[in-house]
C-alpha positions as CSV (number, residue, x, y, z in Angstrom):
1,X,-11.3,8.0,9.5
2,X,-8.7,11.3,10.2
3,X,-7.9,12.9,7.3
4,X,-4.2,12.8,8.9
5,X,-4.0,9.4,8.2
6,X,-5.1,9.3,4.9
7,X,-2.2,9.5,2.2
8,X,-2.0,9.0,-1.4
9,X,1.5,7.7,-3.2
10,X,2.7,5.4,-6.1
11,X,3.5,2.0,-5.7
12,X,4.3,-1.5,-7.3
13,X,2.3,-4.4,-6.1
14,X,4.6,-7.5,-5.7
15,X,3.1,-10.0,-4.1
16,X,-0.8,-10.7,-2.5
17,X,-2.5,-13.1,-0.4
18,X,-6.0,-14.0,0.7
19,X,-7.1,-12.6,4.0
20,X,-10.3,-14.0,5.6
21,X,-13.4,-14.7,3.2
22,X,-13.0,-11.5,0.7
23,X,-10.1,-9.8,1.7
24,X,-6.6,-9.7,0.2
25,X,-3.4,-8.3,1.5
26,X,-1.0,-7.2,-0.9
27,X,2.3,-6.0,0.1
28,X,3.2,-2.7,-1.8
29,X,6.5,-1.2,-2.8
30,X,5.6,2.6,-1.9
31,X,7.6,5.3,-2.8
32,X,6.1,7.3,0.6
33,X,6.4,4.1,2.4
34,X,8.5,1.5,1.3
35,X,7.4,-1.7,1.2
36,X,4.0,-1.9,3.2
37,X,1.2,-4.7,3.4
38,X,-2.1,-3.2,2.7
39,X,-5.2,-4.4,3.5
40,X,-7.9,-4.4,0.5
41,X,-11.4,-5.2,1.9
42,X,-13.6,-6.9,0.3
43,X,-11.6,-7.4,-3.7
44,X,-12.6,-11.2,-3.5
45,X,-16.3,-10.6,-4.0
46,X,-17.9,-10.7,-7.1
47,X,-18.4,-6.8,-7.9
48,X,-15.3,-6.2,-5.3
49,X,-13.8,-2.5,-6.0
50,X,-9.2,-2.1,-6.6
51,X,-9.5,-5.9,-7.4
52,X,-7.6,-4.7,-10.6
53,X,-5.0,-2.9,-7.9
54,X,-4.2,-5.8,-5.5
55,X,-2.8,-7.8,-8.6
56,X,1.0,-8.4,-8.7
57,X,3.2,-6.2,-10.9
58,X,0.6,-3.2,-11.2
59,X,2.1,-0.1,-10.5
60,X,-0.8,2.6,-9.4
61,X,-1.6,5.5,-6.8
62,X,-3.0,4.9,-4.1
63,X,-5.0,6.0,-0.9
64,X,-4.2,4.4,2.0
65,X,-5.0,4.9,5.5
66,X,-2.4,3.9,7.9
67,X,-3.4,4.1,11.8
68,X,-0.7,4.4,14.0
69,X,0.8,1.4,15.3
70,X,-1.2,-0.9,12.3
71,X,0.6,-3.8,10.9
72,X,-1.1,-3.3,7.5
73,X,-2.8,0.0,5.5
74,X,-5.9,-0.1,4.7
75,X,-6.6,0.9,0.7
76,X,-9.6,2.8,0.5
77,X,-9.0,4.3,-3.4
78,X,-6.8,4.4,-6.2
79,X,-5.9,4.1,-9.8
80,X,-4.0,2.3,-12.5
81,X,-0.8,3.9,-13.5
82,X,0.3,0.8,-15.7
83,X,-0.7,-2.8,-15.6
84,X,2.1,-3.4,-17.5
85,X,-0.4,-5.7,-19.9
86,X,3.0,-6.7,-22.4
87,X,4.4,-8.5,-19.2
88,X,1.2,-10.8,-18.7
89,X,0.6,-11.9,-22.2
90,X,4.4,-14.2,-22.6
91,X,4.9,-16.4,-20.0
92,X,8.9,-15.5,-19.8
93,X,8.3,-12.5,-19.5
94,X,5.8,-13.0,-16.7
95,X,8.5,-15.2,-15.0
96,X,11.2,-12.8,-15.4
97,X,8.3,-9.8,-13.8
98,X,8.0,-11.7,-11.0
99,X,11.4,-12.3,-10.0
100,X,12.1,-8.8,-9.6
101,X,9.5,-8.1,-7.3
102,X,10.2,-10.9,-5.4
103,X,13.6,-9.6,-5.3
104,X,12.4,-6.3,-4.1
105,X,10.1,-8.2,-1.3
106,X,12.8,-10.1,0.1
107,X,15.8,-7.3,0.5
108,X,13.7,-4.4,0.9
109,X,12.9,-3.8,4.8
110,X,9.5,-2.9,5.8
111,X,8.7,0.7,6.0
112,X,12.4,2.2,4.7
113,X,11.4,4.5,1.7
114,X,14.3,4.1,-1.2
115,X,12.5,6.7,-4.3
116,X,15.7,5.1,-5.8
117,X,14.4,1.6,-5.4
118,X,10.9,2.7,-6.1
119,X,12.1,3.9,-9.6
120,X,14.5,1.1,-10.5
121,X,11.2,-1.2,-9.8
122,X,8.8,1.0,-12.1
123,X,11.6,1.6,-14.8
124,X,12.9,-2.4,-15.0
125,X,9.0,-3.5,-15.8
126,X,8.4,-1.2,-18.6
127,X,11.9,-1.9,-20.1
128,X,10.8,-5.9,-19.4
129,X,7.4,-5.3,-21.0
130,X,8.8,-3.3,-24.1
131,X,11.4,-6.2,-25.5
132,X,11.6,-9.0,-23.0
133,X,15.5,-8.9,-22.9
134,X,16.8,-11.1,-19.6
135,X,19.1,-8.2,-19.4
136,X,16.9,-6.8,-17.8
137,X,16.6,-9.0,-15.1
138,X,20.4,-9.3,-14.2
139,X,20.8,-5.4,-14.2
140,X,17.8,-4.9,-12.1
141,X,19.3,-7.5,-9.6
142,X,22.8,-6.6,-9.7
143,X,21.5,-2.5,-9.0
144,X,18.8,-3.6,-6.5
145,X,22.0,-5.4,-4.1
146,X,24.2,-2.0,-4.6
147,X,20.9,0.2,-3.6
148,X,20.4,-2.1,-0.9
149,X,24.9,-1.5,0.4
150,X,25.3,-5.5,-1.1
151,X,26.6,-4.6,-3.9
152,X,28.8,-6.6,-6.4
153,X,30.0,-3.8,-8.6
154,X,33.9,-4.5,-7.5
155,X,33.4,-8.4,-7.7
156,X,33.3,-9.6,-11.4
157,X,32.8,-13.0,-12.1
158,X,35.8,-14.9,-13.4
159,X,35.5,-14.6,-17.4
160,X,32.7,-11.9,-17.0
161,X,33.8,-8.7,-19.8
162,X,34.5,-6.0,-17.8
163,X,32.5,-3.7,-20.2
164,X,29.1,-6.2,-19.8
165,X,29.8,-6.1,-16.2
166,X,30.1,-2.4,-16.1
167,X,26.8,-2.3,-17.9
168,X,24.8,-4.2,-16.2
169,X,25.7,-1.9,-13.4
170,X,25.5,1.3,-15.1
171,X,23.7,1.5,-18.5
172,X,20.6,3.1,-19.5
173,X,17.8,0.5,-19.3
174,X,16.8,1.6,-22.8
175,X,20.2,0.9,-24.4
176,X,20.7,-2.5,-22.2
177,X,17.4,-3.6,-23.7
178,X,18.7,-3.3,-26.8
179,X,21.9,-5.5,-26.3
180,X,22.1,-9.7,-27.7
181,X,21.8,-12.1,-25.3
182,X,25.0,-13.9,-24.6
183,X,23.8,-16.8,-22.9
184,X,26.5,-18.6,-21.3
185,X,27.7,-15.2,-20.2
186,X,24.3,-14.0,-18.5
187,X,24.3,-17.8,-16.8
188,X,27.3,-17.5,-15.2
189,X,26.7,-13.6,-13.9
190,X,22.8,-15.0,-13.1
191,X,24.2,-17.8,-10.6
192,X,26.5,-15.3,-9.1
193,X,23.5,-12.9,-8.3
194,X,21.6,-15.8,-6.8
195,X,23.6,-16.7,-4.3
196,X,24.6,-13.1,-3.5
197,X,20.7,-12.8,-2.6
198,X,20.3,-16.2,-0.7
199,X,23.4,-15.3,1.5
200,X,21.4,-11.9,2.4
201,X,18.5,-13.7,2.6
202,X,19.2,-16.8,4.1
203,X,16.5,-18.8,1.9
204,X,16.1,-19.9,-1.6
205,X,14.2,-17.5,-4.0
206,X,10.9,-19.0,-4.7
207,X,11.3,-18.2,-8.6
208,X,14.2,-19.7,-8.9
209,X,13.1,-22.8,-7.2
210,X,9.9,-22.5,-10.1
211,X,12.6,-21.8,-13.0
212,X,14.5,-25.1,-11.6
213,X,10.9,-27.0,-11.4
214,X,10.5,-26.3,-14.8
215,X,14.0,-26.8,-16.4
216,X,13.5,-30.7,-15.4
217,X,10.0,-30.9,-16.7
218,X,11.3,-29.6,-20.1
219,X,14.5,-32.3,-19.8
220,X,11.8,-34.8,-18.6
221,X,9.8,-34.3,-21.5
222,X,12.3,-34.6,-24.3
223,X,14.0,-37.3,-22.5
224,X,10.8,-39.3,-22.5
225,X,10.5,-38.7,-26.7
């Protein structure tokens, strides 16, 4: 293994797979690399090593070797810069953790560092973990597009306040957190954002066809008493 190709940099895990019988690949949101797939050998056995740093929404360092011409990294070390444990302990706030990396998967290209994105990634799942707020969510979406040159920072909703809009855009993550939910607001700004992303993308966002999944089984349920 050349030391050349042997590099060590932060990251946000936001999304893994099985590979083969004890392997996973987990695509990484670098900030050497972008987003890159690495390969972690061997996590799926019992006594596996980095299992803890192939899981979704982990943000670590890590070594990875990357051959010329590879489609994946290989990670051959690393270590936990935050689990983010506050996210994995509320189930909406899990939800809301895992829409913004699949966000980030699906607009970010492969291999095109953005430190900007990298820390609008780390910075959205602390603020998520500390208070929950589904501000957090829509701002992180709306910035992600303008990072990304999709941005809808001159195309407020109908009914939006200008001064929300402009803060969702623009305000400190720690003083967004803070600010009450105004649901029918957040909605209408929410849809907007969605179909922003699945004209960029061309497909539906898989959390949002999970949020819809369970929206019927909750009217289902009452319904039914």
């Amino acid at each position: 293994m050349s030391l050349n190709n042997s590099h060590v940099t932060e990251g946000v895990v936001l999304t893994r797979r099985p590979y083969g019988e004890y392997d996973l690949i987990a695509t990484l949101y670098t900030e050497a690399f972008g987003k890159l797939p690495a390969r972690f050998i061997g996590v799926r056995r019992p006594k596996g090593k980095l299992k803890a740093l192939a899981e979704p929404m982990v943000h670590g360092e890590y070594r990875l070797y990357i051959r010329p011409g590879s489609e994946w990294a290989t990670a051959t070390g690393g270590r936990i810069v935050s689990s983010f444990p506050g996210l994995r302990v509320d189930f909406d706030r899990t939800v809301h953790g895992l829409r913004l990396c699949e966000l980030l998967l699906r607009l970010a290209p492969d291999r095109a560092p953005n430190r900007l994105e990298h820390a609008l990634i780390v910075a959205s799942l602390a603020s998520l973990e500390r208070t929950g707020s589904p501000w957090i969510a829509t701002a992180f979406a709306l910035r992600l597009l303008e990072l990304a040159g999709f941005g809808l920072a001159r195309l407020k909703p109908e009914e939006t306040d200008p001064a929300l809009w402009r803060a969702l855009h623009e305000e400190p993550l720690e003083t967004l957190e803070r600010r009450p939910d105004a649901e029918s607001s957040r909605l209408r700004i929410e849809g907007r954002v969605e179909r922003a992303y699945e004209q960029v993308i061309e497909r539906p966002l898989s959390t949002s066809i999970f949020n819809e999944s369970l929206r019927r089984t909750s009217f289902s349920s009452e319904a039914a008493a």
